[in-house]
BADO-577348 format. One line per 4 residues: their letters; for each residue x negated, y, z of N, C-alpha, C. Coordinates in steps of 0.1 Angstrom, whole numbers, padded with zeros to 4 digits. Layout:
% BADO-577348
A	X:Y:Z:X:Y:Z:X:Y:Z | ...;
This chain:
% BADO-577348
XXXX	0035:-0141:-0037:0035:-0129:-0030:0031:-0131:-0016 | 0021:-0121:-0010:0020:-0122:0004:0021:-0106:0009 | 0024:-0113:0022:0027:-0096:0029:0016:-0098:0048 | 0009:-0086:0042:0000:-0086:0052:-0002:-0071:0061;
XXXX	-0003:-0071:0074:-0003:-0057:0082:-0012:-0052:0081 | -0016:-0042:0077:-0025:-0031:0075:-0023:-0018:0092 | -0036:-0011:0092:-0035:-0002:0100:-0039:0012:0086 | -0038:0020:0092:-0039:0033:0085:-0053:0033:0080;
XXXX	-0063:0027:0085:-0075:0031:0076:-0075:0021:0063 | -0069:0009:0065:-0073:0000:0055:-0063:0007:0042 | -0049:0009:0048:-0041:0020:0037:-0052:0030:0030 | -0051:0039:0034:-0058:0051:0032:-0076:0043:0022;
XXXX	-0080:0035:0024:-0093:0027:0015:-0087:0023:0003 | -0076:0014:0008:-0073:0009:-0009:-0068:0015:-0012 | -0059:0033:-0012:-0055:0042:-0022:-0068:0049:-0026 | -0080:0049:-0021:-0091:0056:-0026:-0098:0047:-0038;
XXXX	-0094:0030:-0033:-0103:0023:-0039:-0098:0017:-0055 | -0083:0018:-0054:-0073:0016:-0067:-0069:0029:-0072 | -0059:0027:-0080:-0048:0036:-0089:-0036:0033:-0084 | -0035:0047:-0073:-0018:0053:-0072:-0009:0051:-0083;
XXXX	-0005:0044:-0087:0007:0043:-0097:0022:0050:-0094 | 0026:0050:-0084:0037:0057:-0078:0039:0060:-0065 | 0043:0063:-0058:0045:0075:-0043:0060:0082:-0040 | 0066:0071:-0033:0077:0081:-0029:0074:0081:-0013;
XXXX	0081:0091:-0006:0085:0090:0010:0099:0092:0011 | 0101:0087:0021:0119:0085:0029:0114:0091:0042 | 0129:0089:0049:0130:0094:0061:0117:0089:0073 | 0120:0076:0069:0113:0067:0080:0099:0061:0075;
XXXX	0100:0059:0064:0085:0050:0057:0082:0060:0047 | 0070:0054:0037:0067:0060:0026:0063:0047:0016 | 0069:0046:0009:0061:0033:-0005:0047:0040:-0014 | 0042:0035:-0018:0032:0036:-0029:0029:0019:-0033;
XXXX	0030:0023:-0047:0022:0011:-0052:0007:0011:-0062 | 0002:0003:-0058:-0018:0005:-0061:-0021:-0004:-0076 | -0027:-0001:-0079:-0036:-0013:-0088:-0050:-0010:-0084 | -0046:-0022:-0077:-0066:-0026:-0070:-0076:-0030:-0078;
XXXX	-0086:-0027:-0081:-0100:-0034:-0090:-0098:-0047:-0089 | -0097:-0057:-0079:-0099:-0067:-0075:-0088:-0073:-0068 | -0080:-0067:-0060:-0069:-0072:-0054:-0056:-0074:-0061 | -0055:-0067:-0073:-0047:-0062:-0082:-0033:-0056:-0080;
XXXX	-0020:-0060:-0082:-0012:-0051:-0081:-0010:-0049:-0063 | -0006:-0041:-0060:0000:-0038:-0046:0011:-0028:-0039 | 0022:-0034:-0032:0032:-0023:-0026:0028:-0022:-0011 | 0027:-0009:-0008:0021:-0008:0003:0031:0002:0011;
XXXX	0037:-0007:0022:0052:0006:0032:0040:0007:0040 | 0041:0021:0047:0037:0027:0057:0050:0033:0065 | 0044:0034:0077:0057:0042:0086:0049:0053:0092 | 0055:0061:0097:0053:0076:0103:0038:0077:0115;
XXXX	0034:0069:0116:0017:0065:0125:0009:0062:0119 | 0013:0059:0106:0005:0056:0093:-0002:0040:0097 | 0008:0032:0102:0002:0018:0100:0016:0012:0086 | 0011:0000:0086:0023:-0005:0075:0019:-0019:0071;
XXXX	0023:-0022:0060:0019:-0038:0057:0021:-0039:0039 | 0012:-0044:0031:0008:-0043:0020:0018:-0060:0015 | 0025:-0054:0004:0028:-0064:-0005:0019:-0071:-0012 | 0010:-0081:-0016:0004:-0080:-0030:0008:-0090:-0034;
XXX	0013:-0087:-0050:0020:-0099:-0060:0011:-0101:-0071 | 0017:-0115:-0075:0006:-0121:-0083:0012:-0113:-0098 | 0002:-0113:-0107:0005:-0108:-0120:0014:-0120:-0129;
């Protein structure tokens, strides 16, 4: 598993560029997790400025 910081546009690419699998929001963050063409699975937290930092685990 690695965990890497994202800013809001890279977020916002890989949910255009994968499959939304699931989407919740909380008070303070929001989760979604992706399946990437190429990157493959992914948990992506964001916080309320819309930066965040991407999970991606190995299959």
């Amino acid at each position: 598993m690695r965990i890497i910081d994202a800013d809001a546009q890279v977020i916002a690419d890989l949910k255009d560029e994968g499959r939304v699998v699931e989407e919740r929001t909380y008070a303070s963050f929001s989760l979604a997790t992706i399946r990437h063409p190429t990157l493959g699975k992914l948990v992506v937290v964001q916080g309320p400025n819309g930066n965040g930092a991407l999970v991606a685990t190995e299959e």
